[in-house]
N, C-alpha and C positions, 0 to 999 in steps of 0.2 A: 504493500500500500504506500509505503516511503516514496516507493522508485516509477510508483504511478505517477505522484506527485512529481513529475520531471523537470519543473521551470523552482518551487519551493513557493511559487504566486498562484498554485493552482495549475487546473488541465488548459485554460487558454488563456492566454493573456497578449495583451497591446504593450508591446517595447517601444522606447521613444529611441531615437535616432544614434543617439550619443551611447546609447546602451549597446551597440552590436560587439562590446567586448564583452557586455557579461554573456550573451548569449554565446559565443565562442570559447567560453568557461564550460558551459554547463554541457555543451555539444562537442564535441570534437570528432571533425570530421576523419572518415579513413579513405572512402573512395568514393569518384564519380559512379553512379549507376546507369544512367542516360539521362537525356535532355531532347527541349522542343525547343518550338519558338517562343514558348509561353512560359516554361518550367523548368524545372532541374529535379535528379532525383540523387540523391548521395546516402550513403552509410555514413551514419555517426555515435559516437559511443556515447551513453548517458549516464553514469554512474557506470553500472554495471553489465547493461543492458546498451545490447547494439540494435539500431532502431534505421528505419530508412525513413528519408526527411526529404519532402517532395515541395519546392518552393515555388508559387508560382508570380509570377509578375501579374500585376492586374491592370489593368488598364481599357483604352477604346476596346480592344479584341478578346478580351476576354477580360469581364468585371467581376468586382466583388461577389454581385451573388452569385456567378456560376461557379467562382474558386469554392465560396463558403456552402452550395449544394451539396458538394463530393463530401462536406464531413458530415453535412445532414444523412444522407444517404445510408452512410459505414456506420454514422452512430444509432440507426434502426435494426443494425443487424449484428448479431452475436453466435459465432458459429466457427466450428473450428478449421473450416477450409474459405473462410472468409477472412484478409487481412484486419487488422484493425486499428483502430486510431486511437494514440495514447495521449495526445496533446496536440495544440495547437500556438501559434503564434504571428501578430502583425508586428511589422515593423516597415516603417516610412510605405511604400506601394506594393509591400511584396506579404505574402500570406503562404504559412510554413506548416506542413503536416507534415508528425510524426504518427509515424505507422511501424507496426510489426504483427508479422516477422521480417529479419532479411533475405533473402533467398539469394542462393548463388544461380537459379537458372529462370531463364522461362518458358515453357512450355518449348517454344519452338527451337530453342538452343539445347535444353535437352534432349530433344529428337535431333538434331543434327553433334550431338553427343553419346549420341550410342555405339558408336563405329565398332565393335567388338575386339578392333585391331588396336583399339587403344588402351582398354583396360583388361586387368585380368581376368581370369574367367568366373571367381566368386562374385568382382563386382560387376560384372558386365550381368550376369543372372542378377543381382539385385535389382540392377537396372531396370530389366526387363520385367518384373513381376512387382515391380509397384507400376510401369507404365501402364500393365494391366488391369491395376487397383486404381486406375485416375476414374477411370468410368464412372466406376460407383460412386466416388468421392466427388468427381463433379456434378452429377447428378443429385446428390445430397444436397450440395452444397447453394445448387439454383433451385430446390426444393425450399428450403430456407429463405433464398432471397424472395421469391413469389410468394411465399406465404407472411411475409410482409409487407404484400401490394407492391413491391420495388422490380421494375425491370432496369437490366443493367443495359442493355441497349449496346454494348460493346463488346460482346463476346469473341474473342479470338485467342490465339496460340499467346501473344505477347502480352496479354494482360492475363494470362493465368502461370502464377510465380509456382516454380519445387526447389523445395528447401532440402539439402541435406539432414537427413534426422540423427546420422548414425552418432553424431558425437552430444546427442541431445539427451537430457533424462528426462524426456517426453516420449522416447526411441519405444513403443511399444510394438510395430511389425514393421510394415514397409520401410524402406531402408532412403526412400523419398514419398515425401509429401505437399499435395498439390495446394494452391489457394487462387481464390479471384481478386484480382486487384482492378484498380483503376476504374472508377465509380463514376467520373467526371461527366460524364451525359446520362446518368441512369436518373429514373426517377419515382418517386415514391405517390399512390396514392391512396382516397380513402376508399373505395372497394373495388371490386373485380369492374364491375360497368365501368368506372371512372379510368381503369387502365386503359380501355378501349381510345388511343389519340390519334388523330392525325396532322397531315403540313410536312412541312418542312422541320427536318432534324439533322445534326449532325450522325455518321454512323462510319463502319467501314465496310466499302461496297463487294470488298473481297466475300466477306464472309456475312453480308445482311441478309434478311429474307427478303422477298417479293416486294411485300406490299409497306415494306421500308425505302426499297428504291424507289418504287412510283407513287411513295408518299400518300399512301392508302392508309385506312384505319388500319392501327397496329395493337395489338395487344400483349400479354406475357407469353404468346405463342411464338414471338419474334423473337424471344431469347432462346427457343427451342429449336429453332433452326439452325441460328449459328450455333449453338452447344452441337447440332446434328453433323454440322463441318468440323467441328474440332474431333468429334469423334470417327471421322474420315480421317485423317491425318494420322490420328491414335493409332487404329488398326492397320494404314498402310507402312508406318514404321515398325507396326509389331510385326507384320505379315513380313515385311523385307529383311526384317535381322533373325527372324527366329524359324526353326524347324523342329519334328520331334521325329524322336527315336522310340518306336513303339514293339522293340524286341521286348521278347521275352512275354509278350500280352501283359505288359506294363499298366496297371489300372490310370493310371496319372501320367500323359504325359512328358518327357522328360526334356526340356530346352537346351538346343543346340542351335549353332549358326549355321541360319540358310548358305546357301551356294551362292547366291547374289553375294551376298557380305562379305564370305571368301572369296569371291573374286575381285574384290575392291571396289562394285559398284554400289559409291556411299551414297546415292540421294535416295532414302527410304520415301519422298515422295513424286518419284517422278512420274507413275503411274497414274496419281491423282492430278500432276502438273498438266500432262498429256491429257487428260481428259478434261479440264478446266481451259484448257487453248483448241479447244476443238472448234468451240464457239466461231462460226463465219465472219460475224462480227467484229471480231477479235476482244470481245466480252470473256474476260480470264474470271468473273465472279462466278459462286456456286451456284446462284439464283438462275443465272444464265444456262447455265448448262448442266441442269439436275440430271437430265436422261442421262448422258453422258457418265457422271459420277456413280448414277445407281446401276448403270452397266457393269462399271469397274465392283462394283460391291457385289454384284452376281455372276462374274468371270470366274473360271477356275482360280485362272493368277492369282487373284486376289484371294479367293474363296478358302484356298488348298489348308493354310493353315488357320486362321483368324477362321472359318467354320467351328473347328474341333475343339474351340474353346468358350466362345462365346456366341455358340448360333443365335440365341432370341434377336441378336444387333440386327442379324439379317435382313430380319422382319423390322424392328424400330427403327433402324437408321435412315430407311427409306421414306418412314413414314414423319420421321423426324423432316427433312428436307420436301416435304408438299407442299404443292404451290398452293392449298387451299389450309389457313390456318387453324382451321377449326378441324381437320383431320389428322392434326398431327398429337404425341401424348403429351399429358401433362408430366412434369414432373417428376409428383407420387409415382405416376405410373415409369417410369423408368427405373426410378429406384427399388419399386417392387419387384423388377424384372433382373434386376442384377443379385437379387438373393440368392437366387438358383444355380450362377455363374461361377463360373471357375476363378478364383483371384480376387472374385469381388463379393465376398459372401458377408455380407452385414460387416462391414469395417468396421475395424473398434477404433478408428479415428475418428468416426464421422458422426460429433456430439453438435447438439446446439448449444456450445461454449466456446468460447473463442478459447485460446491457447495460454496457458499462464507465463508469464514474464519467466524468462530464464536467462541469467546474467553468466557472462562470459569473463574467463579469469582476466584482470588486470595487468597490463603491463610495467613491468617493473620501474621505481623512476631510478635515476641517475646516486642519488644514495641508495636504496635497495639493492642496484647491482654491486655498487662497491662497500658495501657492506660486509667488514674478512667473516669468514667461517667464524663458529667459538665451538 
């Protein structure tokens, strides 16, 4: 509760100008994470606790109330594959969220980190059997946001953070753990009718539904299609790095590396790329070219192994990506559907609590280290 208290002024507070060295006291920064034209995002240590600290500039292009929506949003929702917001802070035009956790990947750098030729083979199987547990865990996890009237409106590979668990004493299975970050266009209302909006909105057209490009009435069904893309991506990186050895009438089983991946071809989505440029248009979005993608999802290619683990997807994925929003599932119904699956059987990560503060050893200062033995 101390280390909640991260400013000793409270969870938010307005710094005046001349104060950005206490804030430099109390934050110390360790690294860039990325940056826009609006924002910055950095690691920084807080006492004990390393937090990432998302600053944004406000101004004509982007104003206080859209900066100060993103913490209304995260502070509706408590859940442990949801980041969270530990504080906040203004000073002169700029508005500073601290969130955690830190994550060293995200979604889509973790899949193009699986190369099996890079890690050894205990971790490379870690690897692979939490990217199989992301399903569930995501689905929980927009289970949670919907049921607090919030669509997040941004769903993609880059704004869902995995964090290293192994050195965590949180470390209860998967050896990575997934979350949704970046809230900045989602929005919350007061019931189901009220979600139903439409006009003009900010989105990203890779990975939108339908009736968010042509700016049709959209509702919580629209987070279910891009979640139905990222779940495309999921499976053509499991499908491309994993095969099984099913000697011996093995009940379960056993992961080994495809032939693709022995052969050094590392783009686990090129299959999906190929079928996202099919489009005559030259429209690379999913919305564009759904036939296409649920071809690749009913090809052998695809099919051979991500079948033998997770068939129900076969059937939801598809239904996930319909151009008619009322035919595709809610939520609930995805997460009931992953009970049954292999990797993703009732996670015991997947609570609606967000994650307790977990402080990282301190670096020693300059008398500590020279400090003789006794």
């Amino acid at each position: 509760m101390v280390e909640n208290d991260w400013s000793g002024r409270g969870q938010h507070v307005e710094f005046q100008r001349h104060e950005k060295k206490i804030i430099d006291r109390i934050l110390d920064v360790h690294d860039v994470l990325g940056s826009t034209s609006t924002a910055i995002v950095e690691s920084v240590r807080c006492k004990r606790i390393l937090l990432a600290r998302k600053t944004i500039r406000c101004g004509r292009l982007f104003t206080w109330e859209k900066a100060i929506e993103e913490v209304a949003q995260l502070n509706r929702l408590d859940h442990s594959h949801v980041v969270q917001v530990i504080g906040t802070y203004i000073i002169g035009n700029h508005l500073s969220i601290l969130m955690y956790p830190v994550a060293e990947y995200n979604l889509e750098s973790f899949i193009h980190d699986l190369d099996p030729r890079t890690h050894s083979a205990d971790n490379w199987i870690k690897r692979i059997f939490s990217l199989l547990s992301f399903y569930g865990c995501l689905a929980h996890a927009v289970e949670h946001i919907h049921s607090r009237m919030t669509k997040h409106m941004d769903i993609k590979p880059q704004n869902i953070l995995v964090r290293d668990m192994r050195s965590s004493t949180q470390y209860i299975g998967n050896a990575f753990k997934i979350y949704i970050a970046d809230f900045g266009i989602s929005r919350s209302y007061e019931s189901l009718d009220s979600c139903e909006t439409e006009g003009p909105t900010m989105f990203t057209r890779k990975y939108a539904a339908p009736e968010v490009v042509d700016r049709d009435k959209r509702g919580l069904s629209a987070d279910i299609f891009s979640l139905g893309c990222v779940f495309v991506e999921i499976g053509a990186a499991y499908d491309h790095f994993v095969s099984f050895d099913r000697t011996y009438g093995s009940a379960r089983p056993v992961h080994t590396i495809s032939k693709a991946a022995m052969s050094g071809e590392c783009n686990p989505l090129q299959v999906v790329h190929d079928a996202l440029a099919s489009n005559e248009n030259g429209d690379t979005s999913y919305q564009a070219n759904i036939d296409a993608v649920c071809e690749v999802l009913k090809s052998n290619k695809h099919q051979c192994h991500f079948r033998n683990n997770i068939a129900p997807l076969l059937t939801k994925i598809p239904q996930m990506l319909s151009t008619d929003p009322l035919r595709r599932p809610l939520a609930s119904c995805l997460v009931s559907t992953f009970v049954n699956c292999i990797g993703t059987v009732k996670n015991s990560c997947c609570v609606c609590t967000a994650d307790s503060l977990e402080g990282t050893p301190l670096e020693p200062t300059l008398d500590e280290e020279s400090e003789p033995d006794t």
